[in-house]
C-alpha positions in Angstrom: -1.2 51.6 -10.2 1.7 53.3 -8.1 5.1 53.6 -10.5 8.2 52.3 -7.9 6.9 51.3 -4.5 3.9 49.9 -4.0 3.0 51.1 -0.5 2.6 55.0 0.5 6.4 56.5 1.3 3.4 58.4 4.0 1.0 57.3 6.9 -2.4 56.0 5.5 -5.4 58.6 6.6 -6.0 58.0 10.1 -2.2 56.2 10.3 0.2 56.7 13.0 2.5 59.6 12.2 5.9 57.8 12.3 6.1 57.4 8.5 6.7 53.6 9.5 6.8 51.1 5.6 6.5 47.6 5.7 8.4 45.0 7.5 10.0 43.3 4.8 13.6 43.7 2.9 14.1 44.9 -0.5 16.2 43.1 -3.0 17.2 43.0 -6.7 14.8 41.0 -9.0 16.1 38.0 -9.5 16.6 37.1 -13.4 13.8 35.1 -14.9 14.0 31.4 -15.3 11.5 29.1 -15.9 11.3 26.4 -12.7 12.2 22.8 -13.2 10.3 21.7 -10.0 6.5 21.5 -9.8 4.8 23.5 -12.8 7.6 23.4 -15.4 6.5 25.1 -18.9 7.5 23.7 -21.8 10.0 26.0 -23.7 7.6 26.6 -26.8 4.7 27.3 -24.7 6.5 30.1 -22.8 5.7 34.1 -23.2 5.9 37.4 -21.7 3.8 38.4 -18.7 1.8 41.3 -20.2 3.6 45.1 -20.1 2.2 47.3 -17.2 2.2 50.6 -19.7 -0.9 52.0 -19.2 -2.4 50.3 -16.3 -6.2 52.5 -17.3 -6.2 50.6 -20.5 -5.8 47.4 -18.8 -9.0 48.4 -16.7 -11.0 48.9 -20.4 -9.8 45.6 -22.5 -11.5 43.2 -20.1 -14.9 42.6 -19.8 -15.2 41.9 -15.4 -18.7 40.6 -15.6 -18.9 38.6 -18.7 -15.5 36.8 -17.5 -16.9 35.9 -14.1 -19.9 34.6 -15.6 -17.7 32.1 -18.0 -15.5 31.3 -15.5 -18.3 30.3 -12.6 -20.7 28.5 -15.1 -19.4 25.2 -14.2 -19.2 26.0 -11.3 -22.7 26.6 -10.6 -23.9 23.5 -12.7 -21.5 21.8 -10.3 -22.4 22.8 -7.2 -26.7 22.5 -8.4 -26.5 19.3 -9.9 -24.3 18.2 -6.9 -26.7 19.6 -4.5 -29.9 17.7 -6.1 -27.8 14.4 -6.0 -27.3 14.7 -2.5 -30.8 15.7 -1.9 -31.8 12.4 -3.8 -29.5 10.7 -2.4 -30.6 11.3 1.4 -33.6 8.8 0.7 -31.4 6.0 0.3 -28.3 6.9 2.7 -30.5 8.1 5.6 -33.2 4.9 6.1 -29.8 2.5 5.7 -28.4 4.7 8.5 -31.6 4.4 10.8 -31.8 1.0 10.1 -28.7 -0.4 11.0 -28.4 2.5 14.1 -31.7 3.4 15.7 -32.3 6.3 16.2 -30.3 7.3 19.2 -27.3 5.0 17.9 -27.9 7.8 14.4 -28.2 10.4 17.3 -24.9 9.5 19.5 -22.8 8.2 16.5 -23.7 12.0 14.6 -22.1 14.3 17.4 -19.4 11.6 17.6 -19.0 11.7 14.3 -18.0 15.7 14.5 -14.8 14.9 16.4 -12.6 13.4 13.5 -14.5 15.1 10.9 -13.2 18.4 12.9 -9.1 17.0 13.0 -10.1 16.3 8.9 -11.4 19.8 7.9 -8.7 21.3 10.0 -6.1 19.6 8.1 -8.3 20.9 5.0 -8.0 24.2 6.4 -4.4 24.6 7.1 -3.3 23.1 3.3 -5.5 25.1 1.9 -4.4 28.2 3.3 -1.9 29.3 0.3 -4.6 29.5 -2.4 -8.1 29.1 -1.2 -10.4 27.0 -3.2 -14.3 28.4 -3.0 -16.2 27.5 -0.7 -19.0 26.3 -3.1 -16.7 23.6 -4.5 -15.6 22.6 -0.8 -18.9 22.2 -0.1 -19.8 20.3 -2.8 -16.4 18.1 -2.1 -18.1 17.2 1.4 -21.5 16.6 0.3 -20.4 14.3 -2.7 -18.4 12.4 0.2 -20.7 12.4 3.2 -24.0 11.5 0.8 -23.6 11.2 -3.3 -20.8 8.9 -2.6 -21.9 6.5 0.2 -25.2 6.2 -2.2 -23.2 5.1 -5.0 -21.6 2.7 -2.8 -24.7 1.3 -2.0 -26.0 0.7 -5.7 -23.0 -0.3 -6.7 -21.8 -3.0 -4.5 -24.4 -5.5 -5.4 -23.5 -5.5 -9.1 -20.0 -5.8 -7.8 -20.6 -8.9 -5.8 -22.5 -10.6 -9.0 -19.6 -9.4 -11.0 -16.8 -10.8 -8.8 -16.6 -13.7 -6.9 -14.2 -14.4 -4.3 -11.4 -16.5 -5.1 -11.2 -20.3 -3.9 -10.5 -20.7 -0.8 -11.5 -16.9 0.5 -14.7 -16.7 2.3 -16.8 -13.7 1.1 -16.5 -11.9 4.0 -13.2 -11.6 3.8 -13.6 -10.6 0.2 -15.7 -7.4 0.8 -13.6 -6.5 3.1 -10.0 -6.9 1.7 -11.2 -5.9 -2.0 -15.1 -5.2 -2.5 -15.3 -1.8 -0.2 -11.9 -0.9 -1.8 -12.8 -0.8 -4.7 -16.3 0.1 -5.0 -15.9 3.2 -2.6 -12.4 4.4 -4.0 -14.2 4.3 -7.0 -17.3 6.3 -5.4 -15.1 9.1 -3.8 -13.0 9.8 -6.3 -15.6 10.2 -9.0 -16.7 13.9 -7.5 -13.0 14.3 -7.8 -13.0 13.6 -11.4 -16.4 15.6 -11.4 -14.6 18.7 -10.0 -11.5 18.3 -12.2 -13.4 18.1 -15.5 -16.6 20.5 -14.8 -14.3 23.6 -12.3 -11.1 23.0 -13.8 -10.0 26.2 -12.8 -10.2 26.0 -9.9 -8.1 22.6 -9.8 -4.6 23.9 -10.6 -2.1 21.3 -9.1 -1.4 18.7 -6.2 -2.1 20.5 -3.4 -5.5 21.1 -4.4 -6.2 17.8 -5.7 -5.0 16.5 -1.8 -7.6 20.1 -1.0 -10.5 18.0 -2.9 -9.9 14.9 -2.4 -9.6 15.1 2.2 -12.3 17.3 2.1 -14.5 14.1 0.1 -12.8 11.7 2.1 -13.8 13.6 5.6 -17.4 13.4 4.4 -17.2 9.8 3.7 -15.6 9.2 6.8 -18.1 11.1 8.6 -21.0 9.0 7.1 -19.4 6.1 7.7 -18.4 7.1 11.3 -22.1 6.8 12.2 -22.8 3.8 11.1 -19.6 2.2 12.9 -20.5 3.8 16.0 -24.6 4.0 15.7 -23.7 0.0 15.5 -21.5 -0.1 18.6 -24.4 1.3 20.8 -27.4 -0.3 18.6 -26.0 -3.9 18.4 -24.5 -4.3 22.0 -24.7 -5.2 25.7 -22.3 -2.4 26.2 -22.9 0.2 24.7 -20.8 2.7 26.5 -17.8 0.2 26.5 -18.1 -0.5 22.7 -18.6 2.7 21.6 -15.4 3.8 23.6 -13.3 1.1 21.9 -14.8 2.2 17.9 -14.2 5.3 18.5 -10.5 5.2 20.2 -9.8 3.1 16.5 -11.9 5.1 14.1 -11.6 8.6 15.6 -8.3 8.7 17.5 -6.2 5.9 15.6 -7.6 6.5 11.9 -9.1 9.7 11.6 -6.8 10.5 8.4 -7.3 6.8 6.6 -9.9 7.6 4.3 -8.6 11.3 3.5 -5.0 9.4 2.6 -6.6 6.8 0.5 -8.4 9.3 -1.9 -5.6 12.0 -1.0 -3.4 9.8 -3.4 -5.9 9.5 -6.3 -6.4 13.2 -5.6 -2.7 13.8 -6.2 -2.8 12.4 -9.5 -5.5 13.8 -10.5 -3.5 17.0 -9.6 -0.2 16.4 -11.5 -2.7 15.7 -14.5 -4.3 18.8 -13.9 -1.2 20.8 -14.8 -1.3 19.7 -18.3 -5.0 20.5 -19.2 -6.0 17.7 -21.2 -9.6 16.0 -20.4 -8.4 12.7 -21.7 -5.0 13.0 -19.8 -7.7 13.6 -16.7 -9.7 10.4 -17.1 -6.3 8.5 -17.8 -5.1 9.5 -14.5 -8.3 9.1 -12.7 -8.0 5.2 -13.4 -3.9 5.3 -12.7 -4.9 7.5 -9.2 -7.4 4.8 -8.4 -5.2 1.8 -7.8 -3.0 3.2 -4.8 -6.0 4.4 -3.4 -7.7 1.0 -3.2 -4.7 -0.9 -2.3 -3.6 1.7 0.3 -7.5 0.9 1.6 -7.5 -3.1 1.1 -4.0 -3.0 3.3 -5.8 -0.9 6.1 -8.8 -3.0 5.7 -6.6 -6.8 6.0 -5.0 -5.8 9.4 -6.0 -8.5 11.2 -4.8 -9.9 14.6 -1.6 -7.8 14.6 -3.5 -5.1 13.8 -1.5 -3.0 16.4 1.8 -4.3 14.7 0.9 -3.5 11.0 -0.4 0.1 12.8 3.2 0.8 14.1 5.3 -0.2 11.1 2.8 0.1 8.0 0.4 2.5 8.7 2.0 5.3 11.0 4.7 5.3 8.4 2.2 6.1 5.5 1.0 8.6 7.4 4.5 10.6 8.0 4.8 10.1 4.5 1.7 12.2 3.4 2.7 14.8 5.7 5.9 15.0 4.4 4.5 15.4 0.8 1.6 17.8 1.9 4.6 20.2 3.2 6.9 19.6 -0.3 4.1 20.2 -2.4 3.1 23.5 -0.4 7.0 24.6 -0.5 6.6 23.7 -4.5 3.3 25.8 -4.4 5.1 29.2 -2.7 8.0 28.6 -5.1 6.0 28.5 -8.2 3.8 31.7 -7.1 6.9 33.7 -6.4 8.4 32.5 -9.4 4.9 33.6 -11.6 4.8 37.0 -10.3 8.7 37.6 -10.7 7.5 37.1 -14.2 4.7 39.8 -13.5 7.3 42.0 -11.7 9.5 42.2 -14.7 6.3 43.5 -16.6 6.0 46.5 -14.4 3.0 45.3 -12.4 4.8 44.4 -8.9 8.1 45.4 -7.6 10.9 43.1 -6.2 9.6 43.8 -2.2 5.7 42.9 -2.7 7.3 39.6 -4.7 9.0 38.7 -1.4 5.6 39.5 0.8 3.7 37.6 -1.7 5.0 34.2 -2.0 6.3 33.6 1.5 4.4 32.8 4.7 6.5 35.1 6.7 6.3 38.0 4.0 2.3 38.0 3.9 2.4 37.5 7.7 4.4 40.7 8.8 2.2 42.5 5.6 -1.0 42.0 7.1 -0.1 42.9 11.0 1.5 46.1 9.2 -2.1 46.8 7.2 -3.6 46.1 10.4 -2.3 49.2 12.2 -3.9 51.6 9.9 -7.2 49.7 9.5 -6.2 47.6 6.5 -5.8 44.0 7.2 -8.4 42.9 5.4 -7.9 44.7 2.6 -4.6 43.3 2.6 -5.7 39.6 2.9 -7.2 40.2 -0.2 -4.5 41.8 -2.0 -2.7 38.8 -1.5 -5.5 36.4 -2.4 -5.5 37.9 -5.5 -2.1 37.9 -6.5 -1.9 34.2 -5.6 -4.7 33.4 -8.2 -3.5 35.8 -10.9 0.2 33.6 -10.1 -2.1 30.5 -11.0 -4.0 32.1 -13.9 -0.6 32.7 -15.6 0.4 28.8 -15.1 -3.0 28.3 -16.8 -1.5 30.6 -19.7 1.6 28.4 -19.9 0.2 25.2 -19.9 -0.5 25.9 -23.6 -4.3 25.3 -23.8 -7.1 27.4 -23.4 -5.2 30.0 -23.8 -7.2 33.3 -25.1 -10.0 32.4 -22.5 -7.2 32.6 -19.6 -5.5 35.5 -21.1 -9.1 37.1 -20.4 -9.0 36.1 -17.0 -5.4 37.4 -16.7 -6.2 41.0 -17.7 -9.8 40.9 -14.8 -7.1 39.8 -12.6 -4.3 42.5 -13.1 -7.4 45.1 -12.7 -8.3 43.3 -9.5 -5.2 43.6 -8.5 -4.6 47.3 -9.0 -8.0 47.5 -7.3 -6.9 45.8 -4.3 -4.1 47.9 -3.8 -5.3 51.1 -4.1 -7.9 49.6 -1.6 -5.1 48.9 0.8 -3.6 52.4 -0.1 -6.3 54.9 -0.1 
């Protein structure tokens, strides 16, 4: 661990020899205060960031391998049991698809299909950016949506129907529509939500990765439902060319994000919940997080006539709306890292200048095209990685639960994190 600066006050081996430092200015440490906005701490459950004295010793308490293997357990059993479900779930979802489709509507409606799935996982991509979830759970996000989830809609919906009958004077139709499908696939998608929050908990911090989880489901229900819709067009039509035009123009132009905003709020709540580590606090908010999800759906799904009207002034608003709370809750994310590793900066583990690169866009930007001269972007891309998560383990720590077990996790990640830099320095 370097003592004042943390990057060489000389060029890196193979370098250019103008002694040039990184692009970004140096200021005091700010005092330490505990933040009121996103991730507050109550004041009993607050303490010290651990004292960078001996930064070999921190090396020797933790145990690397027998923490990674805690921490990824559920994890694994996640991502295995979620992978046999959709594999056993393929032998329902696929025949229903053939059979309502054909096989070149299945064919045509697939690559179709790819086009708002693509705008979806982008949108995953670029909130995701800040702290990157694993892959494994991503993927199990989108197979839950695109397979385990349609399947369970499938069972489900005819022990909904004998459960609920429409109301007088509301022909069932209508009823599926307007409340059935609501409910029964809100229900559906935001169960692997639940799934992920309870079983990889650790990996579900806050908000923004609840909105992470829950678009990335979403996008594979939409993509599964995408080929029905427009396997149908061609299958069930004089015109195929003409009707497939039209479904797509609303599906994949109009409403690519409908489904990802539906679940995006249950996923929101699930992600406020997720600050406070309880499991029963989880399963509360799971059944709160349902119900704008399903209504938010049952309003998309009763646009009728003036569908085009209710688009303009109902549902384009909804959508500004999300965007604008994707981007608060991001700003709320970089504020809460840079406020975590002030912590660890007043410890002696960072100084005041990689505490600016760190939790700003523009900081971690100019850091990497600087690493990049002397062969070191990568290695600098993960530097940063890991000081995001060890920002995240510590709100872990203050949450008040769990807290040995994360205070494990904190000392892997402070070796890590000497490891990284002296990877970026050697």
């Amino acid at each position: 661990m370097t003592s004042n600066a943390p990057w060489p006050q000389h060029d890196p081996p193979g370098g250019p020899g103008n002694g040039q430092q990184p692009p970004w200015p140096r200021q005091d440490l700010p005092q330490q205060t505990n933040p009121t906005w996103m991730g507050q701490v109550r004041p009993g459950l607050y303490r010290a960031a651990p004292a960078n004295n001996n930064a070999p010793a921190v090396t020797t308490v933790m145990p690397p391998a027998a923490v990674r293997n805690r921490s990824s357990a559920g994890v694994v059993g996640l991502v295995g049991g979620g992978g046999f479900l959709a594999f056993a779930s393929l032998f329902l979802v696929l025949p229903y698809l053939l059979g309502n489709t054909g096989v070149t509507g299945f064919v045509i409606g697939f690559i179709a299909s790819l086009i708002p799935l693509g705008a979806v996982l982008l949108a995953v991509y670029l909130i995701d950016r800040w702290e990157p979830e694993p892959k494994r759970l991503l993927l199990f996000a989108f197979l839950w949506g695109a397979v385990v989830s349609i399947s369970v809609t499938l069972l489900i919906q005819p022990f909904f129907a004998l459960a609920a009958a429409p109301p007088a004077g509301v022909d069932y139709r209508t009823f599926a529509v307007t409340v059935q499908a609501p409910v029964v696939e809100e229900f559906a998608k935001s169960l692997g939500l639940l799934l992920i929050l309870v079983l990889a908990r650790k990996h579900f911090d806050g908000p923004v990765d609840g909105v992470v989880f829950a678009f990335t489901i979403a996008g594979g229900f939409a993509f599964t439902e995408n080929i029905l819709y427009f396997g149908r067009a061609i299958a069930e039509s004089s015109t195929p060319g003409a009707d497939l035009a039209v479904v797509f123009f609303l599906r994949g132009v109009m409403s690519p994000f409908a489904h990802a905003i539906f679940t995006g709020t249950t996923g929101l709540i699930l992600g406020f919940a997720a600050r406070r580590w309880h499991t029963g606090m989880s399963v509360v908010a799971f059944f709160v997080g349902l119900v704008p999800a399903m209504l938010l759906h049952s309003m998309w799904n009763s646009m009728g006539q003036d569908f085009l009207l209710q688009y303009i002034v109902v549902q384009v608003p909804i959508f500004v709306l999300a965007v604008v709370v994707i981007i608060l809750l991001r700003v709320a994310e970089n504020r809460l890292t840079r406020q975590r590793l002030l912590e660890y900066a007043a410890a002696g583990w960072f100084t005041p200048p990689e505490v600016d690169m760190l939790a700003t866009a523009g900081g971690r930007r100019s850091a990497v095209r600087w690493a990049k001269q002397f062969g070191r972007g990568q290695q600098m891309k993960a530097f940063l990685h890991a000081a995001t998560q060890l920002a995240f383990i510590r709100q872990r720590i203050l949450s008040g639960r769990d807290v040995p077990a994360h205070q494990l996790d904190e000392h892997r990640q402070l070796a890590e994190i000497s490891a990284r830099r002296d990877a970026v320095l050697r």
